[in-house]
N, C-alpha and C positions, 0 to 999 in steps of 0.2 A: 238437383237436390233430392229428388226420389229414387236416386241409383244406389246403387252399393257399392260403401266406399272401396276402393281398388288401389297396387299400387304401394301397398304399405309392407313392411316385412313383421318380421316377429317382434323384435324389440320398439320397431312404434306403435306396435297395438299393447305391448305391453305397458309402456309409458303414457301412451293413451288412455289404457283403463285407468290408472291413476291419479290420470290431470283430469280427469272428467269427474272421477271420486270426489276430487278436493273442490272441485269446481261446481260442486254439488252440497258442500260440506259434510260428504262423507268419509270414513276412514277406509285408504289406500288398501289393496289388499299385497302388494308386491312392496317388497324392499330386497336391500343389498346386504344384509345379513341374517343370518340364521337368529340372531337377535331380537329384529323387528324392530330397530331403531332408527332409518333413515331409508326413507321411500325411494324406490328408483323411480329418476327421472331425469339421469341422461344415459350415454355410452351403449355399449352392447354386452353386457353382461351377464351370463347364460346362465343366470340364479336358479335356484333344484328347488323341491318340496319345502324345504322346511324355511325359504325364505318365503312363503305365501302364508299372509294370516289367512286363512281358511272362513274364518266365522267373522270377518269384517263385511260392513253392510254394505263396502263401493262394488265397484266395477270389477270385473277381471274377465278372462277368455274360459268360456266351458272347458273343462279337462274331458278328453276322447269319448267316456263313458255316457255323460252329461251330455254330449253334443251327439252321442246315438241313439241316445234314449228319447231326446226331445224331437230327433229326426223320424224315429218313426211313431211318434203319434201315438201312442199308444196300442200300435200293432206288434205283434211277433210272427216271427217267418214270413215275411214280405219281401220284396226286393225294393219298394219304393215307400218315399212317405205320408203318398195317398194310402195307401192300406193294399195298394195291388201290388199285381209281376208283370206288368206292362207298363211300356213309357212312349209317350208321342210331342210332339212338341204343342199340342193343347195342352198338356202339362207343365212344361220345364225348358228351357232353356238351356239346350245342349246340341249337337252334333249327330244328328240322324243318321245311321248307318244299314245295309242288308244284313250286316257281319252279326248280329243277337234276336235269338228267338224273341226275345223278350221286347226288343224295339220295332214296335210296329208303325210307326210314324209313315201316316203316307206319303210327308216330304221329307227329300232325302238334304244332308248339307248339313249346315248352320240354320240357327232358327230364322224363318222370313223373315221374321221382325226387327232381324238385326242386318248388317254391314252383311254383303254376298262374300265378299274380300279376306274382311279379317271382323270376328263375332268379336259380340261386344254386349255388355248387359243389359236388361232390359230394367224397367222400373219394377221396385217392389210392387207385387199386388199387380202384377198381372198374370198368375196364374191362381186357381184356389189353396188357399194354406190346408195344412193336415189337420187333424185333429185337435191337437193342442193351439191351433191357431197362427202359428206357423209359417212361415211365406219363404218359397225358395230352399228349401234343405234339401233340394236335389238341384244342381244344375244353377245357372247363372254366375256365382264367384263362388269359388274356392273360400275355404273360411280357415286362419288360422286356428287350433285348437292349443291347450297348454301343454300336453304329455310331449315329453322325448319322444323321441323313437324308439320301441321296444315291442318285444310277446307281448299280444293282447288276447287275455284269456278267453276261452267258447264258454267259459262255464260264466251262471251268474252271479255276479259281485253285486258288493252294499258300497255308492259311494268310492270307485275305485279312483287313484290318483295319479296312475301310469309309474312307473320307472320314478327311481331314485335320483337318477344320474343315465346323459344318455348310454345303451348299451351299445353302440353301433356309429359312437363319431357322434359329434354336435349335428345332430336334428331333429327338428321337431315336425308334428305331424300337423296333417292339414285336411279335411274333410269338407264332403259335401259335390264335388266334382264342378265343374263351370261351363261355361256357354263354348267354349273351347276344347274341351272331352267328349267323348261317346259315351253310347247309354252304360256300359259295365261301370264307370265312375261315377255316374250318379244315384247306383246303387246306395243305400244305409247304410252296408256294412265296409264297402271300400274306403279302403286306406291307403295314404301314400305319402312318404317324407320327405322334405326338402330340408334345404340349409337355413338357418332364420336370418342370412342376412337377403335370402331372396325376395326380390317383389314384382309383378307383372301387372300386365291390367288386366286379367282373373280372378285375382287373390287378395280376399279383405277376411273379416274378422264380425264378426257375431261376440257384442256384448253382452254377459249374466249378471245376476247380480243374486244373495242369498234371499230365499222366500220368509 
């Protein structure tokens, strides 16, 4: 119960933010029309920007920018979401390697803590959260995020919401790196996109909600 959930693809964490909205009695932020008249809550349905009410008070998946910003803490130019440029597995939950300056970790592998075999997650709040309070934005699962796949600008945005439509093939993107990557992926600013109808036991999903 204090793992993080795995195992799901895109369209159940979308459907999940939703039933957990209503389940909450709060208002859905995803439906199946550019309208906003009927909540999605079945099928696989690859709905764009303008079927997301934005300013509704439930659930939904941080869009790319939201999910970097809250990753690093409130640092800029870091590589990690403690505020440093070093990763060891006293930190994160990841895949220690010689191959990055940057991974100093004096064991090498999967994290001890996990399976020698095949990694596997560990419990929230076992390592210290970032600044924002935080647990896990580097390493242990994969997180689904909302944006397609698309150019992610260097410059800074207000509030950015990715791509209209995918530009590269139905995919969407996924952030944060897992107990199965090396340290370059559990960088803040690594990205990387799969298909949404994908799911592993890496890949879960960080719920928002508007402040």
């Amino acid at each position: 119960n204090n793992h993080p959930v795995v195992n799901v693809n895109w369209y159940d964490c979308i459907k999940w933010c939703n039933a957990r909205s209503q389940k909450e009695q709060l208002s859905p932020c995803y439906f199946t029309d550019p309208g906003l008249t009927t909540p999605y809550k079945t099928g696989t349905l690859n709905i764009s920007n303008d079927c997301v009410q934005w300013s509704a008070n439930g659930y939904r998946l941080p869009t790319e920018s939201e999910w970097e910003k809250a990753a690093r803490g409130g640092w800029q130019g870091r590589l990690f979401p403690w505020g440093g440029d070093m990763i060891q597995h006293a930190r994160a939950n990841y895949c220690a390697t010689n191959t990055y300056s940057y991974d100093t970790s004096p064991t090498l592998g999967y994290h001890p803590g996990t399976s020698p075999v095949l990694p596997r997650t560990l419990p929230v709040g076992s390592f210290e959260p970032n600044a924002y309070g935080l647990y896990d934005m580097a390493g242990n699962a994969f997180e689904w995020v909302w944006d397609w796949y698309g150019d992610y600008s260097a410059t800074y945005q207000t509030d950015a919401r990715g791509p209209i439509t995918g530009q590269y093939g139905v995919l969407r993107m996924v952030r944060g790196g897992s107990c199965f990557n090396f340290a370059n992926v559990a960088r803040s600013a690594y990205r990387y996109s799969i298909t949404p109808e994908w799911f592993y036991h890496d890949l879960g999903l960080r719920c928002v909600r508007n402040p």
